[in-house]
N, C-alpha and C positions, 0 to 999 in steps of 0.2 A: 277780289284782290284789292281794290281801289275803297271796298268797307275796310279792311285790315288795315291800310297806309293810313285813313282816316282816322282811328280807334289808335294807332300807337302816336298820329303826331297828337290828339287832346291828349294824352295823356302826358307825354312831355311837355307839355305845356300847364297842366294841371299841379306837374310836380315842381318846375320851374318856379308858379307863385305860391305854393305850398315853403318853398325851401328861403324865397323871399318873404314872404308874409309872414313867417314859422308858425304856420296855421294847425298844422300836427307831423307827427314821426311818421317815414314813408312806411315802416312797418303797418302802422293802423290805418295808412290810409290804402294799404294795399289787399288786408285785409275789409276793409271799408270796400272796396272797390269789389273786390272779391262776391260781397256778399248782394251788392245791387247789381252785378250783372245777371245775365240772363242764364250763366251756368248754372248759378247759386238759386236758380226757381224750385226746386226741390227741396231744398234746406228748409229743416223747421224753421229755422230765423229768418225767413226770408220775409220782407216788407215791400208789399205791392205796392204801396204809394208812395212809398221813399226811393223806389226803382222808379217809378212812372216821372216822379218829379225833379228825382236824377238825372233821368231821360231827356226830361224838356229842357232844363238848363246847360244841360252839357252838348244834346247834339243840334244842329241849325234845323233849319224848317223844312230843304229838301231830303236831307237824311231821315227825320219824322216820317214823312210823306214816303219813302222809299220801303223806311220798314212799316208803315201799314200797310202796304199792300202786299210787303213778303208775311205778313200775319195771317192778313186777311187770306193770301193762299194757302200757305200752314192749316188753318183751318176748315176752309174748304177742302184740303186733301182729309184730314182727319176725321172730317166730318163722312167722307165718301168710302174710306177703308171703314170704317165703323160698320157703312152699311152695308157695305161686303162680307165683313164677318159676321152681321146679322143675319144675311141672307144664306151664307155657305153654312151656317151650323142652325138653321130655323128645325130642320128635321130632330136636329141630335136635342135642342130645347126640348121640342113636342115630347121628344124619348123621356128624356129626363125626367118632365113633369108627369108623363105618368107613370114612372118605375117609380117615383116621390107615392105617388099615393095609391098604388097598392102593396107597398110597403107599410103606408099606418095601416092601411085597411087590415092586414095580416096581425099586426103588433095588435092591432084591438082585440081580434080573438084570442092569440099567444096569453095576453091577459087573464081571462076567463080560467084557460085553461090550469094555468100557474096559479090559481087561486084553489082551483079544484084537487091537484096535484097535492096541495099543502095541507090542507085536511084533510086526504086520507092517509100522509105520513103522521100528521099531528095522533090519530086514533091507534095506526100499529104502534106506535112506541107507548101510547099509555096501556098498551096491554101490555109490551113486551115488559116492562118495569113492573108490571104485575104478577105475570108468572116469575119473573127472577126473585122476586119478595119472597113467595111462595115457597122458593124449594131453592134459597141459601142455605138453609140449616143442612139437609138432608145431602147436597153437596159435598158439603166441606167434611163430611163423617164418610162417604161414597171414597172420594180422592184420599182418604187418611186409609179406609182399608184396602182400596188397590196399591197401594205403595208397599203396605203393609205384606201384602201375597205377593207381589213382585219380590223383597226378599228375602222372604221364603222360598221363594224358587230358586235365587243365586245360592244363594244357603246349599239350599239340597243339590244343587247343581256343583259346588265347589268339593261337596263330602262325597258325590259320588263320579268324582275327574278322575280318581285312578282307576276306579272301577270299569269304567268306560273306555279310558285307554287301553289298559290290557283288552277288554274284547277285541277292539281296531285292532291291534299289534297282532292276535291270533287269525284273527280276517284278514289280515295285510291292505287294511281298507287307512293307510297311510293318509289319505287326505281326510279325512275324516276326524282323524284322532288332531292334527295340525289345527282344525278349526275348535276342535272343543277347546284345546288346548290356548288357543291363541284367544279363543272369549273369555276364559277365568284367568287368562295373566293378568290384567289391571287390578283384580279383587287378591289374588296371589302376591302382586307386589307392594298391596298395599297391606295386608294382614298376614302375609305367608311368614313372619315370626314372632305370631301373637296366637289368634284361634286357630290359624290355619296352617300348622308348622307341617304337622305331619302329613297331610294333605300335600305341601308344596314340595318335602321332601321326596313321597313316590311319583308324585305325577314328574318333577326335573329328571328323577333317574328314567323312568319310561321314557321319557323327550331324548335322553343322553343315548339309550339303544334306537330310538328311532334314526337318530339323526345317523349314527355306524352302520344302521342297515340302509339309507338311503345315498351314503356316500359308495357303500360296496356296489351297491344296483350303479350307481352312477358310474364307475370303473368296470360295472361289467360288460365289455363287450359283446355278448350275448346274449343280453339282454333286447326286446323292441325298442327304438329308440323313441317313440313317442312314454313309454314307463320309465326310462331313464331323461325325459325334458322335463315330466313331470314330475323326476324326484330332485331334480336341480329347482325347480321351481318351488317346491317345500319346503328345502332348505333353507332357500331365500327367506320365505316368510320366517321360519326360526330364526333368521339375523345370521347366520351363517354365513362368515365371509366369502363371497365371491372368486374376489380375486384370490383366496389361495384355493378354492376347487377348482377355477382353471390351473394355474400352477399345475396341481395335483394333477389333473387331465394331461393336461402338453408333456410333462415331465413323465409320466407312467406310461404315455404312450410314445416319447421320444426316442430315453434311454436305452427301450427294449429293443425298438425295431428301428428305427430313422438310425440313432448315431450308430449301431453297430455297421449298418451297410456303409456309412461315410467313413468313418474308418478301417473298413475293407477295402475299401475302393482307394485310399488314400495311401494304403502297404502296398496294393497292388501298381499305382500310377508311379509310386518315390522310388520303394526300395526292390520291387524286382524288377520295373526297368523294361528292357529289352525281354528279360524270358517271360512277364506278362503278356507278352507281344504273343509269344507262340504260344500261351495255354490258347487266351482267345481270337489268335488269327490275326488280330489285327487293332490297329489302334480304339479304331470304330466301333470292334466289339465288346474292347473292355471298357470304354464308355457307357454302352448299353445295356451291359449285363447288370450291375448294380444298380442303375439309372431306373430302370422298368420298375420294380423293387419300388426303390423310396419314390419315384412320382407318384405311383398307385396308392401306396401310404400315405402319401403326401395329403392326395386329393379324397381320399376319406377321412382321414383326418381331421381337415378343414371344414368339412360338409358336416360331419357328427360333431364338432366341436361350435357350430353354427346354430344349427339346431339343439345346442344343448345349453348354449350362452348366445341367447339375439342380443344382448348388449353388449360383446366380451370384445368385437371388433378390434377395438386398440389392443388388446393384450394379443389375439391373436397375426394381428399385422408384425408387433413388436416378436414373437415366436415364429416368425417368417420369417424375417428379415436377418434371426440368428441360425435357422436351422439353410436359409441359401447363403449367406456366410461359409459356411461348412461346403456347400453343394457349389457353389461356385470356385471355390479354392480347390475341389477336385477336379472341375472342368478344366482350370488352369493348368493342373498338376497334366493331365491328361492331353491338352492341345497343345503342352510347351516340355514335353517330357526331358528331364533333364541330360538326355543320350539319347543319340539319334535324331533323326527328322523327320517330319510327318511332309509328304506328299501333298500337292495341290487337291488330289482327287480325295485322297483322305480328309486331307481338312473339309475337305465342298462338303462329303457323306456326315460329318461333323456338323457340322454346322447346320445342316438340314434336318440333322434327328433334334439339336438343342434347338431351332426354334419352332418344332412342332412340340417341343415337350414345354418350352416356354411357352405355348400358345396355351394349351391345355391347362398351365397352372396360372396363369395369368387371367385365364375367365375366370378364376374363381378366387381370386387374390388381387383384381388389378390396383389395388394399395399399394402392394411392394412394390410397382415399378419394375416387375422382371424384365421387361425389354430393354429397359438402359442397359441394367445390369448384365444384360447375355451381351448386348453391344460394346458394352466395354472388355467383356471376353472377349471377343471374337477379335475386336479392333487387337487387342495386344497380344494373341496372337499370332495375325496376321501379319502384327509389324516384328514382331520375335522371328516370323517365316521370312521376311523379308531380308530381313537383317542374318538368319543365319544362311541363306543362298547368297548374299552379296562376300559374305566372309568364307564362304566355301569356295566362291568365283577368282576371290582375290588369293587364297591359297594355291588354287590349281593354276594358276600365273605364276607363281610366284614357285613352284615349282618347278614348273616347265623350263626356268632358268636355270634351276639348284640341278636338275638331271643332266641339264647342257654343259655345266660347270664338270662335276663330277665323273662323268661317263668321259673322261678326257684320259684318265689312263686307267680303262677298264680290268678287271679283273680274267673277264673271262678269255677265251681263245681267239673270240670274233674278232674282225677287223675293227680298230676305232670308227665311229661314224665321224662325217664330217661336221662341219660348223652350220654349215645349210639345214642338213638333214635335221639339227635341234632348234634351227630358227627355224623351218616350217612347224614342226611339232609346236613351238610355244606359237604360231598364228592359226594355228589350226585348234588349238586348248582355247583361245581369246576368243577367236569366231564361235566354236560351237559350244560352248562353256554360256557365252551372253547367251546366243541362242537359247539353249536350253534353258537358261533364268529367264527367258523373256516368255518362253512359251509357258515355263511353269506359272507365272505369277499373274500372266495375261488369263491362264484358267480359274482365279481366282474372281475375274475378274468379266468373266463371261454370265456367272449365275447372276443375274442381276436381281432374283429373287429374298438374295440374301439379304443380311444386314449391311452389308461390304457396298449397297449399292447408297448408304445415307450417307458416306465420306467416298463417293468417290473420284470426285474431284481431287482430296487431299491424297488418298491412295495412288491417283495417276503421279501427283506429286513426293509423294514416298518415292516411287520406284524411279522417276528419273533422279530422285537426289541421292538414292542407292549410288546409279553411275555414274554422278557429281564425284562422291565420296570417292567409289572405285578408283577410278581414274587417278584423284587424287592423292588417293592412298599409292598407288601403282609411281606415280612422279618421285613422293617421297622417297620409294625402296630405291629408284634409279638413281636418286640423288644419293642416297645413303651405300649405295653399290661404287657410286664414284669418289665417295668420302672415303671409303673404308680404303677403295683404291692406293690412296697415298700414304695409309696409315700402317705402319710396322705393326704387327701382330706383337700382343705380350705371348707369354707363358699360361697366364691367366684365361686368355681368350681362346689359345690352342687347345686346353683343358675343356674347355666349355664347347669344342665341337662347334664354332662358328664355322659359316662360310664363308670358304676360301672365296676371297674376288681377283681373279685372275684378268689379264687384260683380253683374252677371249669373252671372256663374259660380260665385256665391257663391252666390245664393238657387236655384240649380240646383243645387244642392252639399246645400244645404239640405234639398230637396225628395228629392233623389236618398234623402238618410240616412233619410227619415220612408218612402221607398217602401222600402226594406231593412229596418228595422225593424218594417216592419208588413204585409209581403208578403214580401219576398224570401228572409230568414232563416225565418221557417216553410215556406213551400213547400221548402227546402233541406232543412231539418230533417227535415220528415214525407218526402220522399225518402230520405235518410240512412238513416234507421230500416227501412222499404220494402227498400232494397238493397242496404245494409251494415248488416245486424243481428250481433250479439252485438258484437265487442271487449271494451273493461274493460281492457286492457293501461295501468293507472293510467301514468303520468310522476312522477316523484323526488319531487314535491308532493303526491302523490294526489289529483290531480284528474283529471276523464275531458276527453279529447283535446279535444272541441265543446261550447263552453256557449254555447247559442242564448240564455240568459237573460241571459247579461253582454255578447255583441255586443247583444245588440239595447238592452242599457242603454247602451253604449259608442254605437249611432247615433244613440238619443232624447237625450242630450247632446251630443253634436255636431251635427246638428240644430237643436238649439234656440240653439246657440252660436254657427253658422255664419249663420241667420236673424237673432240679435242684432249680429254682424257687419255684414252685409247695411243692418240700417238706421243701426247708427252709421257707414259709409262714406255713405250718402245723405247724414246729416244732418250729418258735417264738411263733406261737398261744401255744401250747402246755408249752413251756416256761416262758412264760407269768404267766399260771397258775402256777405253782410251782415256781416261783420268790414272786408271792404272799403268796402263802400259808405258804413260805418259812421266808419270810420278816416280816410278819405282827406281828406271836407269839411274845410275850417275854420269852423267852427261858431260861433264869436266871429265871425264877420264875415261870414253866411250872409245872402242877401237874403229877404225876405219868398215864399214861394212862386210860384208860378204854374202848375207842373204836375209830376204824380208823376215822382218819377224813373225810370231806366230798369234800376234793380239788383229792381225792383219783378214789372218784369214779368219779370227773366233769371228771380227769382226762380219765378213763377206758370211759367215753361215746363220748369222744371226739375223741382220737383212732378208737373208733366204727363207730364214722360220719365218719371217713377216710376212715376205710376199706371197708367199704360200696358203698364210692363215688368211690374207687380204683377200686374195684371189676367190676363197670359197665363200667370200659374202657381199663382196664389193662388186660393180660392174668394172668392166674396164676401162669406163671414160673413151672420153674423145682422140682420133687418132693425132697426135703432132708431135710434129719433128723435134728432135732433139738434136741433133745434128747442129754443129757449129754454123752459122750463118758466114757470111765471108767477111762481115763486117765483124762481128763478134770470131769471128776463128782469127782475125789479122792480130787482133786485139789482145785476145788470150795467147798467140804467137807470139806476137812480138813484148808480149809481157814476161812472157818464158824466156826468150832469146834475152832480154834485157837482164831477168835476171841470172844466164849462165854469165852473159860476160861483163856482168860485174864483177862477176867469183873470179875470171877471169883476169879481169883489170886487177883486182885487191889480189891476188895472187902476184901479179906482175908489178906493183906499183905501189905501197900504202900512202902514198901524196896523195893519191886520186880519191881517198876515202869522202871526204864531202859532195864532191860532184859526183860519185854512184850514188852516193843517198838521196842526193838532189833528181838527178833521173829518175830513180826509183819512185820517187813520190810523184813524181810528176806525170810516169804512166801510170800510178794508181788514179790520177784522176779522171785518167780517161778510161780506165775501166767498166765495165758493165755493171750499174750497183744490183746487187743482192738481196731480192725480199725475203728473207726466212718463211715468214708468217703472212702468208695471202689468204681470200676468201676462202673460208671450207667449203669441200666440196666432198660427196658421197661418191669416190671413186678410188682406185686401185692407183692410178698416178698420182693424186694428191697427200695421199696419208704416205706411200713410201717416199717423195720428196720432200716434203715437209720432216719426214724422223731423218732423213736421209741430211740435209741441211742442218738440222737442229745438230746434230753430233759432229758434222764436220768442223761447224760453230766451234761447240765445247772445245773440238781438237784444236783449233784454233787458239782459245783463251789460256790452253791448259800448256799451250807451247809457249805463249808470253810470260810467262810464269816460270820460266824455266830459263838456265842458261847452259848455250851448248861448248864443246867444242869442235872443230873443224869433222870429227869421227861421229857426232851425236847428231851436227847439221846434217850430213850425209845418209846417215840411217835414216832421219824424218822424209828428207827428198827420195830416198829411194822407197820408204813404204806407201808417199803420197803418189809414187807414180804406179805403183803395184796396183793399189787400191783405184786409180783413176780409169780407166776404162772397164771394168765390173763398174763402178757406180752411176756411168752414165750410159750404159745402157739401161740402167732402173730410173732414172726420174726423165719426165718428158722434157724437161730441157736440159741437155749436156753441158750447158758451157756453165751452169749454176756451181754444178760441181767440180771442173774445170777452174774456174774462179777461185771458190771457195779452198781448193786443194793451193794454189797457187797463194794463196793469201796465208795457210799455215806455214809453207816453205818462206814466205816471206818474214812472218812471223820468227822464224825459228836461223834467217837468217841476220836479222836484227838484232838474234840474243845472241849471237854465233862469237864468238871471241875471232875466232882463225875463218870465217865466213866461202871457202873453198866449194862451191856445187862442183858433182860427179857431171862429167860431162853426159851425154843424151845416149850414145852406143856404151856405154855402161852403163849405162840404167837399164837400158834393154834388154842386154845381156845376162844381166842377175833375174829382171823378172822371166826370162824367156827358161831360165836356169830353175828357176822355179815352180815355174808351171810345167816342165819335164819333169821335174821328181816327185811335183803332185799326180800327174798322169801315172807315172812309173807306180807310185802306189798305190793308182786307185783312190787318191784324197780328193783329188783335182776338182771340183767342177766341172762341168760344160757350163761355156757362157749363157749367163742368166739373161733369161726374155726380159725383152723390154714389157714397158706395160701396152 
């Protein structure tokens, strides 16, 4: 460390009076410097005395001193590894020096020998130059007449090629004649229209019959097929094209036997159908019966056509891949037949004969790829299976409602059945209808043997997006049952034999959705799961194939939608009629009463058709009173009582007319408000109080609209008291219709010109006068059950 501090301050120091003195450029003195240090001792330029004397000048006399004795030990180590590797390699020396010299010792003899060597070559070559001398002449005359008799022999060999051939041709010794033949082509094409005309003329016609008699051999199938490889192989040598003797082969033996069976097989699978079925029993057999047939041709065909072309591979893959074209389009015709359906077990027996007959052509073709190709049969029509059991499931639904519609005014003498009796029938078509698609497709789904077992993941996902669909399709009709609900029927659509959508098929529509959402969808579900477990094969959305949580939210809204349908078609119907009865009078000119009218009672029997229809599908809900409370009975009293003697007071006073209007409004506000429309509820009280409301409503609107006279007020008060006890023993709370009845008399005394109410023992009286001459006739009702 303390060398290095030393060596860099001379030399700052060196440069310092170099740069004063301008003694030289630091480039050559760095060079300079370079070249008398001690690194530079190797360098051819290097100068030991101009270093040494460098040395002395430049470094003090301890530094000297310091490095002779790092020299002086430099060399003593040097000196001592020297003798180390003298010592560690003394043996490998000794080696050396004598591998050294029995090596000349050898090269000295090698010598000798190599001398000897060269003069006995020097003596064979001066003879061998001596006999060539000898017998050049005699040579060159030898090579002229062998040439010479060689041809002579082509010669005679080309005059006598037809002669020859016809023997072979009589001896049928074919290979024979091909080779004489195929030696004088080159001397034929070269002279065969100068010496050798006539010559080339017989022998090409003999080659022209040879070649028709080895194509006949080659088509004959009766022939040994090692005499028909070998007469494919003669051909060849003639230049005979290849590729059109297979042609010729595939095609002669195609036409004849292969395409006729496929187009038997293709009349029998299209166009007879169903009576195909009963020649051979069954689907499976007419599969088989042609199939046996052309696989067996199939597979000799292939095997003779192998053996009779080992290069023809590509042509014959290419004549496979057209003649299963044909053989798989009948498989199709056959597992997808265009009438009727083929059973689970049918297809299994299917499917198990085509992949042992795929296995069999597949060893000896595996080029074509027949197992894809039988898998993408089988895949499409198992999803053809699938799809027409879900479309069969969704018809016999969708039936089960079209029978419950229509069986409403039977033809025959039976009794109508009731509305129950066709809402079990369609849960009972739902339950065992899945059922049965679930057991049929799950026995597809059992051979795991089959091809059905390389997608079945996606399969499990087929069948629950079958009940995806289902269901959804199923939502649709109900929404489509509640659209058509409100729509007037043309002419056009009555022609067309549509279905009638009646409001029974509505609240059966209804009831159907709340059994599918709360029965039929989990029993399906927990099946699913049971018998197609795994899938996950997500859809483009990533969702999984069946969500039992969004049908069954998709039925509890429809459902509840198809119910709120159900009673606003009751309570237009019901509106309807008191729009009329409403509308029709002239009310300006109306006579004092004497008896209810007769839109009163259409009214109360039309209720009755409801409650009736209600009753066979609805339960009856919770028990509660309907009975006036005392606070609401004071209220509805004393709203009554307010409004006789008002009639009362305007009868007695018309001064007084603002202070009753004034009263009047002032117990309306302390009356009991009115919800029309409350939560729906799946019960027998709620849908008749809700239509039951909803009309008294209309009657209400349809009397502001109207103006009376003192004769017209009186008819409305007297039919709203007729009507008022039948209506509340139908809805579970009385004072609703109590109110509401009280609100049209109000109504209707408002438009009232001469505003006079019938006192209360005449009202009584007419309706009590009423309900005697319904009795008397047998018209009457007995009072209608509450709910």
């Amino acid at each position: 460390m303390a060398t290095k501090e030393q060596d860099e301050k001379s030399k700052r120091l060196r440069e310092l009076l170099s740069s004063f003195y301008g003694s030289g450029s630091p480039e050559s003195e760095s060079r300079l410097g370079r070249r008398d240090t001690l690194q530079g001792i190797n360098l051819p330029n290097f100068d030991s005395d101009h270093y040494i004397s460098s040395l002395l000048r430049k470094s003090p006399l301890d530094r000297l001193l310091q490095r002779h004795v790092e020299m002086a030990a430099e060399i003593k180590n040097l000196d001592s590894d020297m003798q180390m590797l003298v010592y560690e390699n003394y043996n490998k020396f000794i080696s050396a020096t004598d591998t050294i010299r029995r090596m000349k010792e050898n090269v000295s003899g090698m010598e000798s020998n190599m001398d000897q060597l060269l003069n006995t070559v020097t003596v064979i070559r001066g003879k061998s130059d001596g006999v060539n001398a000898s017998l050049c002449e005699r040579r060159e005359r030898i090579e002229e007449l062998n040439g010479t008799r060689s041809l002579l022999r082509k010669v005679q060999f080309i005059f006598d090629l037809p002669q020859r051939l016809r023997k072979c041709m009589s001896a049928e010794n074919y290979a024979a004649a091909v080779k004489y033949y195929q030696g004088a082509l080159p001397i034929l094409k070269a002279y065969g229209q100068t010496s050798f005309r006539t010559c080339k003329e017989e022998s090409d016609a003999i080659i022209s019959n040879l070649i028709k008699r080895l194509q006949a051999q080659v088509m004959d199938s009766s022939a040994p097929l090692s005499a028909r490889a070998q007469a494919v192989s003669l051909l060849q040598q003639l230049n005979y094209p290849v590729d059109t003797m297979m042609d010729t082969f595939l095609s002669f033996h195609g036409e004849d036997e292969v395409t006729v069976k496929l187009d038997l097989n293709k009349r029998l699978a299209s166009q007879q159908g169903l009576k195909a079925l009963d020649t051979f029993g069954s689907r499976k057999d007419l599969l088989n019966e042609e199939e046996k047939d052309f696989i067996q041709e199939f597979l000799e065909k292939a095997v003779t056509f192998r053996e009779l072309f080992p290069k023809g591979e590509k042509r014959l893959l290419q004549a496979c891949h057209e003649f299963f074209d044909d053989y798989f389009e009948t498989v199709q015709l056959t597992l997808q037949p265009p009438s009727g359906n083929m059973s689970a077990a049918e297809l299994n027996a299917s499917f198990r004969q085509l992949s042992m007959d795929v296995s069999r052509m597949n060893e000896l073709v595996p080029e074509a790829n027949l197992p894809a190709r039988a898998s993408e049969a089988v895949e499409s029509a198992v999803r053809k299976h699938v799809k027409d059991q879900f479309q069969n499931l969704y018809s016999r639904m969708k039936a089960s409602l079209t029978v419950a519609d229509t069986s409403k005014t039977p033809d025959s003498k039976e009794s109508p059945k009731t509305l129950q009796y066709f809402l079990d029938i369609a849960q009972k078509t739902i339950s065992n209808s899945s059922l049965e698609v679930l057991q049929d497709l799950k026995e597809l789904l059992d051979d795991r043997k089959l091809y059905l077992l390389r997608w079945a993941d996606e399969y499990t996902d087929l069948v629950q997006g079958g009940f995806q669909e289902l269901f959804t399709n199923l939502v649709d009709h109900f929404l489509f049952l509640c659209v058509r609900s409100v729509e007037t029927p043309s002419s056009s659509d009555k022609s067309q034999s549509l279905q009638t959508v009646t409001p029974s098929l509505i609240i059966l529509a209804s009831l159907l959705s709340v059994y599918l959402y709360q029965t039929a969808v989990p029993q399906i579900t927990e099946t699913l799961g049971t018998w197609f477990p795994g899938g996950g094969a997500m859809g483009s959305d990533g969702r999984p194939a069946f969500v039992p949580s969004e049908i069954c939210r998709f039925f509890h809204t429809t459902g509840e939608r198809l119910l709120q349908q159900y009673v606003d078609i009751q309570a237009r119907k019901l509106s309807l009629i008191v729009r009329k009865a409403v509308d029709t009078p002239n009310w300006l000119k109306y006579k004092e009463p004497r008896d209810v009218r007769m839109f009163a009672d259409l009214l109360l029997q039309e209720v009755e058709r409801i409650q009736i229809e209600v009753k066979q599908l609805l339960p009856p809900g919770p028990r509660r009173t309907h009975r006036h409370s005392d606070s609401s009975g004071s209220i509805g009293s004393t709203r009554s009582a307010s409004i006789r003697e008002d009639g009362h007071r305007v009868a007695s006073s018309r001064s007084n007319a603002r202070s009753q209007l004034l009263e009047r409004d002032v117990a309306r506000l302390f009356t009991e408000k009115v919800e029309i429309f409350t939560k729906l509820e799946y019960n027998q009280p709620w849908v008749i109080s809700t239509v039951v409301k909803m009309t008294l409503k209309t009657f209400e609107e349809c009397v502001r609209l109207q103006t009376f006279n003192r004769g017209g007020y009186q008819q409305i008060q007297l039919d709203c008291h007729y009507l008022r006890e039948p209506l509340q023993n139908l809805v579970e709370n009385g004072t609703v219709v109590e109110i509401l009845l009280d609100e049209v008399c109000s109504a209707a005394s408002e438009r009232c010109q001469d505003p006079v109410p019938l006192e209360t023992a005449i009202l009584d009286r007419l309706v009590q006068q009423k309900k005697a001459k319904m009795e008397s006739a047998k018209e009457w009702p007995p009072t209608l059950p509450g709910p």
